[in-house]
VOGU-3710 file (C-alpha; in Angstrom, 3 decimals, decimal comma):
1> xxxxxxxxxx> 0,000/0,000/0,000  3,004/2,038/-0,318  1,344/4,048/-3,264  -1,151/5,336/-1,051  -1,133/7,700/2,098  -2,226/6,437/5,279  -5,255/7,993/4,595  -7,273/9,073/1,459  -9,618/12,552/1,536  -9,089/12,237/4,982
11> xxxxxxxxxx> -11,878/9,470/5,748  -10,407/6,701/3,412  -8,108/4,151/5,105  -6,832/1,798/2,387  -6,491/-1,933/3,178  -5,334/-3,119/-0,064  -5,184/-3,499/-4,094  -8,364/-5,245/-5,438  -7,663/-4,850/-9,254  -5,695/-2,594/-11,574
21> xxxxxxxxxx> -6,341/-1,239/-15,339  -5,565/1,700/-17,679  -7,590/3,802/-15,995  -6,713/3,848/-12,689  -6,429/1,356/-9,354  -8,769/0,108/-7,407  -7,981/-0,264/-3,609  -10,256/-2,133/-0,717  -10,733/0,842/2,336  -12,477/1,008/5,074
31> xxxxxxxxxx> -14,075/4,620/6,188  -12,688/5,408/9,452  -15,653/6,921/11,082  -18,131/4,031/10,059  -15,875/1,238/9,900  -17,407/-0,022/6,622  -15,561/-1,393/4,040  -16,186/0,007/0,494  -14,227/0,113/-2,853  -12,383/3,118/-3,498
41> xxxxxxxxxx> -10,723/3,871/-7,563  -8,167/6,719/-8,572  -7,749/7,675/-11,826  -3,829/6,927/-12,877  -1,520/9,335/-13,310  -1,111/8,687/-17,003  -4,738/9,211/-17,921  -5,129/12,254/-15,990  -3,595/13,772/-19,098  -6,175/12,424/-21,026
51> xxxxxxxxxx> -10,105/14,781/-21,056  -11,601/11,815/-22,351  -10,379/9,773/-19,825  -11,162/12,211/-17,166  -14,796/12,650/-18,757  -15,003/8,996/-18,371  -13,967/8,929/-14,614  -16,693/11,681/-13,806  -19,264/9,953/-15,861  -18,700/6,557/-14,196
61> xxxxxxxxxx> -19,300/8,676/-10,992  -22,464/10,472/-11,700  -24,443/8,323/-13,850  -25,135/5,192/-11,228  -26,199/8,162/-8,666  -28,586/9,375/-11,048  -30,104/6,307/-11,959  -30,290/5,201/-8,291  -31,307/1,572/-8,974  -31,015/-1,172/-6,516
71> xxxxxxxxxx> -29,415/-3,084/-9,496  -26,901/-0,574/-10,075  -23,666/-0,543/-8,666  -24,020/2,162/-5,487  -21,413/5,067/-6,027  -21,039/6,616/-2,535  -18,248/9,820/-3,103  -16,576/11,246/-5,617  -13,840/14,125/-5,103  -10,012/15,216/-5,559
81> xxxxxxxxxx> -8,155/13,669/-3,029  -5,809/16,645/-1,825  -2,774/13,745/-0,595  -2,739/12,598/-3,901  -3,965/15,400/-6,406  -5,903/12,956/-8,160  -9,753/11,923/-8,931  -11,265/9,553/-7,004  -14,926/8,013/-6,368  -16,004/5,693/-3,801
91> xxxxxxxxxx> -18,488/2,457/-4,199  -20,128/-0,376/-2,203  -18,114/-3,085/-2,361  -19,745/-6,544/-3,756  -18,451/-10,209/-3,268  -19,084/-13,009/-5,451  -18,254/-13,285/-9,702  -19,088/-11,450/-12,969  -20,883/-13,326/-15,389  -18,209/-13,755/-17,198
101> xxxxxxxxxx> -15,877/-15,839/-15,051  -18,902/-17,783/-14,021  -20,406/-18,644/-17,655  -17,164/-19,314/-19,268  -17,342/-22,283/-20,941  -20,644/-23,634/-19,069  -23,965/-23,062/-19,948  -26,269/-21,937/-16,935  -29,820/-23,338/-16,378  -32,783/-21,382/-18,493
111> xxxxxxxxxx> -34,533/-20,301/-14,789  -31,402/-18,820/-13,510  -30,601/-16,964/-16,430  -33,956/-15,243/-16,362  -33,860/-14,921/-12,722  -30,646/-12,491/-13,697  -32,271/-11,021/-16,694  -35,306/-9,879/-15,264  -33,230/-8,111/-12,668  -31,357/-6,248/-14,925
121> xxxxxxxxxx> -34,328/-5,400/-17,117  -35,739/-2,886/-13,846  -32,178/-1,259/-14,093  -31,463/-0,856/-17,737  -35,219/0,079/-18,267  -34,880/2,481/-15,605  -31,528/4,053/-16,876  -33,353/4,629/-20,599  -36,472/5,811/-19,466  -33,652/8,792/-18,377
131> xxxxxxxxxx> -32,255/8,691/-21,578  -29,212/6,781/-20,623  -27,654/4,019/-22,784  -25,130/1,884/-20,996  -23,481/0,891/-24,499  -21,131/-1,517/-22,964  -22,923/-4,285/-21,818  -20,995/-7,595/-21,496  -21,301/-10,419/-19,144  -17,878/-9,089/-16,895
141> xxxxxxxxxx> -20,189/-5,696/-16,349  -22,828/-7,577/-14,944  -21,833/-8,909/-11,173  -23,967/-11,383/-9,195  -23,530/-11,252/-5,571  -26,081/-12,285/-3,137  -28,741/-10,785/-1,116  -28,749/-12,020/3,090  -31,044/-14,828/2,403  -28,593/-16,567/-0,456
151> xxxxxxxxxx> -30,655/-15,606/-3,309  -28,899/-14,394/-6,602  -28,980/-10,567/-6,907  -27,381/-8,801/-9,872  -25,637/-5,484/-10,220  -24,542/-3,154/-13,520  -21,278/-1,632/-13,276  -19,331/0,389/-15,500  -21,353/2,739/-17,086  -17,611/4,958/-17,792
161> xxxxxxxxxx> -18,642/5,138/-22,190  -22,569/5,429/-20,941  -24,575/8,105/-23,950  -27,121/10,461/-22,863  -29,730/10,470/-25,294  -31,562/13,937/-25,636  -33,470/15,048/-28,433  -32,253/18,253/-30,076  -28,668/17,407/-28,440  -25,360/17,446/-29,804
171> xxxxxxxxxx> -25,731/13,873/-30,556  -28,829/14,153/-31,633  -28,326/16,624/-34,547  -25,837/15,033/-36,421  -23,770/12,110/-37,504  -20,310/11,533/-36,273  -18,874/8,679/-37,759  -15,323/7,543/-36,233  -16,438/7,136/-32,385  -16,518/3,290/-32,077
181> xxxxxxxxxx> -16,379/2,290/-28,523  -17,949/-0,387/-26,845  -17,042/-4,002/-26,542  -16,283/-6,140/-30,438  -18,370/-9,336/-29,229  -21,639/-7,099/-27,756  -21,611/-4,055/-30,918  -24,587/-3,537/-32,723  -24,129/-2,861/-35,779  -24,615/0,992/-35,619
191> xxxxxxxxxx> -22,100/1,303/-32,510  -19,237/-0,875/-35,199  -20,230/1,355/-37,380  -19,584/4,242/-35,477  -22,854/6,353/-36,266  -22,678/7,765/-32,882  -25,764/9,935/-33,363  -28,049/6,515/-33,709  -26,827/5,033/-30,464  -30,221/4,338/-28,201
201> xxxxxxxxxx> -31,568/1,850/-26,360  -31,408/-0,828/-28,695  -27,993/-1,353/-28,516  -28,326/-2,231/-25,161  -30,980/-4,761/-26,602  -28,621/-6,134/-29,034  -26,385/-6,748/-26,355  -28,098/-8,983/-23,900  -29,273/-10,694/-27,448  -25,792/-11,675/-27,585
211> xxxxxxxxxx> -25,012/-12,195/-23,832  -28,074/-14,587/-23,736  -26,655/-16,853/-26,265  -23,427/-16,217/-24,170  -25,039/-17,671/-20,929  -27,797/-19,866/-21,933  -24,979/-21,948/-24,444  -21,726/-21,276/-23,141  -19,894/-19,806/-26,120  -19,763/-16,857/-27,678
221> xxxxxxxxxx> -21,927/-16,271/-30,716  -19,276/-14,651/-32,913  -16,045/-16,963/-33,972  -13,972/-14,251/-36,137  -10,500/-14,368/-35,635  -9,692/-10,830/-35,654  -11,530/-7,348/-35,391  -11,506/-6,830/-39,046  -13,203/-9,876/-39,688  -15,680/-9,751/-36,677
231> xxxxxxxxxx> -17,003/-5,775/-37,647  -17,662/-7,035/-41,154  -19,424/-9,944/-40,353  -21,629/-7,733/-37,858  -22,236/-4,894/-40,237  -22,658/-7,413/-43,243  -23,162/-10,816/-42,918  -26,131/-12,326/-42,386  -27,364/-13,395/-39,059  -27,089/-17,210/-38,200
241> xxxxxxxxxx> -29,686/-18,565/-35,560  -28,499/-19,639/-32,742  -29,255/-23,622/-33,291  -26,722/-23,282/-36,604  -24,390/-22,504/-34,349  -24,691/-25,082/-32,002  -26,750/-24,085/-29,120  -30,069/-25,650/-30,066  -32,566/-24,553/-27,563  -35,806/-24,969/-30,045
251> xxxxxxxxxx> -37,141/-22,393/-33,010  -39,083/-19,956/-30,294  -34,959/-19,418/-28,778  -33,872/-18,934/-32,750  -36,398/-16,218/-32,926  -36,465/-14,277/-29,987  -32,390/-13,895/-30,915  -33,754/-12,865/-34,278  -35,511/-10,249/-33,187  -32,955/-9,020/-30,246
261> xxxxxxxxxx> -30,099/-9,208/-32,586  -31,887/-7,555/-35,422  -29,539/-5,460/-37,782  -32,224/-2,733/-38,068  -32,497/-1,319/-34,478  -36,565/-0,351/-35,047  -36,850/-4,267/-35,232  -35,229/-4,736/-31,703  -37,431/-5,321/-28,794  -38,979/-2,609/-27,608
271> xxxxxxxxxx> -37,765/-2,385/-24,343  -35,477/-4,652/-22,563  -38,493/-5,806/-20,089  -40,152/-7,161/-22,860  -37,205/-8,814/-24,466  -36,829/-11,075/-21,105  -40,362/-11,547/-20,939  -40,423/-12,907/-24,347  -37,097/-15,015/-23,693  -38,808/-16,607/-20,501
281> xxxxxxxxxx> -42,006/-17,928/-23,200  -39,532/-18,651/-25,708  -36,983/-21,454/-23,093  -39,615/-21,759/-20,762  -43,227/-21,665/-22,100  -44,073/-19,463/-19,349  -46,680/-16,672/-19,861  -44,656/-13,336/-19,983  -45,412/-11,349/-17,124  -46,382/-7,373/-18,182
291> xxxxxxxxxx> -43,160/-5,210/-18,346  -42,790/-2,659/-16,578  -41,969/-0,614/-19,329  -45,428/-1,928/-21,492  -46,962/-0,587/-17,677  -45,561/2,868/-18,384  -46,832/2,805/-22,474  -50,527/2,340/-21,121  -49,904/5,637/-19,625  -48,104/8,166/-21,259
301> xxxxxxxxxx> -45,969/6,764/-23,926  -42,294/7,263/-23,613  -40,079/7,422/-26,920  -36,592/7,831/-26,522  -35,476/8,564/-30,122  -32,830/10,538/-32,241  -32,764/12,211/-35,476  -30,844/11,211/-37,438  -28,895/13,174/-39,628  -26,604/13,593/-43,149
311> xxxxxxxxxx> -24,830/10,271/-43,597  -22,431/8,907/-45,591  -23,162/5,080/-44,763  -26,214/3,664/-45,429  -28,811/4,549/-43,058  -30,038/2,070/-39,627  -32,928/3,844/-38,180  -33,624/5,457/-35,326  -35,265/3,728/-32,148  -38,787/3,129/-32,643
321> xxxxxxxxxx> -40,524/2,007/-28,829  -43,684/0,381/-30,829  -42,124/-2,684/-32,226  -44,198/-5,255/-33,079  -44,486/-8,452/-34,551  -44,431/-12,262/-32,951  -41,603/-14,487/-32,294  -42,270/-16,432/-35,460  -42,555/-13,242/-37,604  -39,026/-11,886/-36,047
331> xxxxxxxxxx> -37,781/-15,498/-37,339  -38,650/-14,945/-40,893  -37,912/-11,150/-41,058  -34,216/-10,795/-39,085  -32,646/-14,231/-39,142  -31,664/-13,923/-42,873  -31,255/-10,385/-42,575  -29,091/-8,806/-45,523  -27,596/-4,822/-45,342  -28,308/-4,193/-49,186
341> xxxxxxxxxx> -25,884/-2,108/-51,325  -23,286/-1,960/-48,805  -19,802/-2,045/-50,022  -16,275/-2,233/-48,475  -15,551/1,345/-48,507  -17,373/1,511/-45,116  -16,078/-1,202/-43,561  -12,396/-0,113/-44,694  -13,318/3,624/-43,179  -14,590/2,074/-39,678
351> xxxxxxxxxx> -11,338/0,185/-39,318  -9,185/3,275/-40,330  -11,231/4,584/-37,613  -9,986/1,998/-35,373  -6,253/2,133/-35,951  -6,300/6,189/-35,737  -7,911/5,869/-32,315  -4,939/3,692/-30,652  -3,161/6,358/-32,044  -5,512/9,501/-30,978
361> xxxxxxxxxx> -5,401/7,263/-27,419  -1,517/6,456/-26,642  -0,922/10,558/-28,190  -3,187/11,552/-25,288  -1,424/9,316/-22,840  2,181/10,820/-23,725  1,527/14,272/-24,209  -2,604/15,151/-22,858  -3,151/18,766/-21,508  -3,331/19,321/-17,966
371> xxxxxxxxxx> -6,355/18,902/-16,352  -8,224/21,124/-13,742  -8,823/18,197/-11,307  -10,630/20,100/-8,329  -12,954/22,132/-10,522  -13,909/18,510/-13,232  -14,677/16,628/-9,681  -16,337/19,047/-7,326  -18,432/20,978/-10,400  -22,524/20,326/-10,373
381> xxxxxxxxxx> -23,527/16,582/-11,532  -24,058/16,559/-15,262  -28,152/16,450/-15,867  -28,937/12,833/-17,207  -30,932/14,752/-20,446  -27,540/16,555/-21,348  -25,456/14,837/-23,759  -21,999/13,726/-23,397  -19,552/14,438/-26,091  -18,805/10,818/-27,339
391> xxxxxxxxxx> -14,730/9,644/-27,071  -12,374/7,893/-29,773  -10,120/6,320/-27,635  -8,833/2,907/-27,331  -8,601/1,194/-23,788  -7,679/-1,825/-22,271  -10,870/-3,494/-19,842  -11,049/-1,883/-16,545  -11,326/-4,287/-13,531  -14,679/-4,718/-11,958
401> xxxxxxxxxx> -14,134/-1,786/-9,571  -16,247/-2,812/-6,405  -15,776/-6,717/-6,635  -14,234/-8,900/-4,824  -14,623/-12,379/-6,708  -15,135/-15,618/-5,271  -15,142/-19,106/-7,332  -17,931/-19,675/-9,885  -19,910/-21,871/-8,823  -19,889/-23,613/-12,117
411> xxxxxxxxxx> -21,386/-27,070/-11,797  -24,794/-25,504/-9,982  -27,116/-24,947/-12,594  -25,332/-26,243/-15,864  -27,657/-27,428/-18,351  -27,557/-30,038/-21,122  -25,971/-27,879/-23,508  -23,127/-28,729/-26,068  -19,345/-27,900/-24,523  -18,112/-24,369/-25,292
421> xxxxxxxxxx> -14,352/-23,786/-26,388  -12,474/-21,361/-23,769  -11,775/-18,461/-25,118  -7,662/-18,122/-25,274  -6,408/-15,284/-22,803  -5,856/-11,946/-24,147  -8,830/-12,107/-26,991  -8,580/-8,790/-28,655  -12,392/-9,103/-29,457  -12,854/-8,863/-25,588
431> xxx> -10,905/-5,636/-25,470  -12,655/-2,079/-25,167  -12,827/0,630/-27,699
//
């Protein structure tokens, strides 16, 4: 603990390391006038010279507090530490595993797997019903720990590359290609793309489309080799169901991926409630219970959309919250889906896009401009309908910054489903844009 004073902000005593990235490090302390023990980050030297990296650092701060969801990881403080001169925030500290380590390579039971989803469908619904898009969704962001009684309880962290989504925003107005971040394996095709200005909901959708097939079969749904390959088969290739690709759950499973993974965003779900509702009929044949987002639409109806503006590539519309259509309908319209007239000249832009970024990133690294750190950490929170100016840089995954992991508990709840092939360490389609 030599890197840290014997005390941090003057209430912070640290205890020790619990993981370290890019950004920053992420110490175990306990607040000496409570006693509790709590999670406590600081944003590294080297990317204090970076404003994206700093807007990043406040936004993982603010947006959990706004949001304020009991499935959203609980951000406590957030200041300048004057012993170190560096950013800091503060957040409960959760034991147990991300998805990740606990569905690699073994597929969980169908009930469990809902049990999870449904949880997370009350905080992502909640989050874009404020107009925020997580946009990084992936199963190492999503952490199960466990409530007093032993029951599963699941929590959303990261939301550091989170969009605001605000009509007659910045965002909103017009296109900017070239800002592709998220994670390769969980992109829709607009984020790969980079058509920042038609980022909404639905690519948090597209997402746990992707992460189902992730959990429920234990493999990933994409086998590309290399980024190159992997962006061109999202933005191009046609979509194969899930049973070609050897996690055969029945044609209702093929479907409801269909329609979550659906190129064209309006043909997403329309909310992520409903999506789990319709994945519980389609591996269970239960009855879908009413969303609490369908609740909200037989009152007033809430669209979260944005214009879209001039664009170069061909266009993926806007978020529609009215999507209709049943499970065997989605089969037939977005399993063979097909992006007509597309060419490479795209694709070759998007990954010219890519390797200018690492470059755009490390340049900030060496040579960023000083920051202001007291007045970017004790200025007003950011309001939720304000957008956030969107980043281009390249970073490597950030540990899970309250967690404290604990073995999987792998042979639980695995189902009869077909082995998965481990993924081999240091995938660069797991890596962060």
């Amino acid at each position: 603990m030599s890197s840290l004073p014997p005390l941090v902000a003057g209430r912070y005593r640290p205890l020790r390391v619990l993981g370290k990235g890019g950004m920053g490090v992420v110490y175990v302390v306990e607040h000496v006038h409570t006693g509790e023990q709590l999670a406590l980050k600081v944003l590294s030297a080297q990317a204090v010279g970076s404003t994206t990296a700093v807007e990043r650092f406040k936004r993982e701060a603010r947006v959990p507090a706004q949001i304020k969801s009991e499935h959203v990881v609980r951000v406590t403080d957030a200041d300048v530490a004057p012993e170190l001169g560096a950013l800091f925030l503060v957040m409960e500290l959760l034991e147990g595993s991300d998805l990740d380590r606990l569905s690699d390579g073994t597929p969980r039971a169908p009930e469990r797997v809902l049990s999870w989803f449904r949880q997370l469908a009350r905080g992502l619904d909640k989050a874009h019903r404020m107009g925020i898009v997580h946009r990084d969704l992936k199963p190492e962001n999503l952490f199960l720990t466990h409530r007093e009684d032993g029951s599963d309880w699941i929590k959303i962290l990261d939301f550091g590359i989170a969009k605001f989504v605000a009509d007659g925003g910045a965002e909103g107005r017009a296109t900017e290609t070239g800002n592709v971040v998220g994670t390769p394996r969980y992109m829709a095709p607009e984020q790969a793309t980079g058509e920042v200005s038609r980022i909404g909901p639905a690519v948090d959708v597209w997402a746990l489309g992707m992460i189902a097939f992730r959990l429920l079969g234990g493999r990933d749904y994409w086998t590309a080799p290399t980024i190159a390959q992997l962006i061109h088969q999202i933005v191009y290739e046609p979509l194969a169901p899930p049973s070609a690709r050897g996690v055969d759950l029945g044609p209702a499973f093929d479907a409801w991926f269909a329609r979550s993974c659906a190129r064209d965003p309006a043909d997403r779900w329309p909310s992520v409630g409903e999506q789990v509702e319709a994945l519980a009929q389609a591996v269970l044949g239960v009855e879908p219970q009413l969303a609490p987002s369908a609740i909200e639409r037989i009152g007033v109806e809430t669209t979260l959309a944005v214009t879209p503006g001039e664009r170069s590539a061909p266009p993926v519309d806007a978020i529609r919250a009215n999507a209709t259509g049943s499970l065997a309908g989605a089969a037939s319209a977005a399993v063979d889906v097909r992006r007509r007239g597309r060419g490479t000249p795209l694709l070759l832009g998007v990954l010219t896009v890519l390797v200018l970024g690492v470059g755009v990133w490390f340049g900030s690294r060496a040579a960023g401009p000083a920051t202001d750190l007291a007045r970017t950490a004790s200025g007003p929170a950011q309001s939720p309908t304000a957008p956030i100016a969107p980043s281009e840089e390249v970073r490597t995954p950030e540990p899970s910054a309250s967690a404290i992991t604990e073995p999987p508990d792998a042979g639980s709840d695995a189902g009869p489903r077909p082995k998965a092939k481990p993924r081999p360490a240091g995938d660069p389609l797991q890596e962060q844009f």
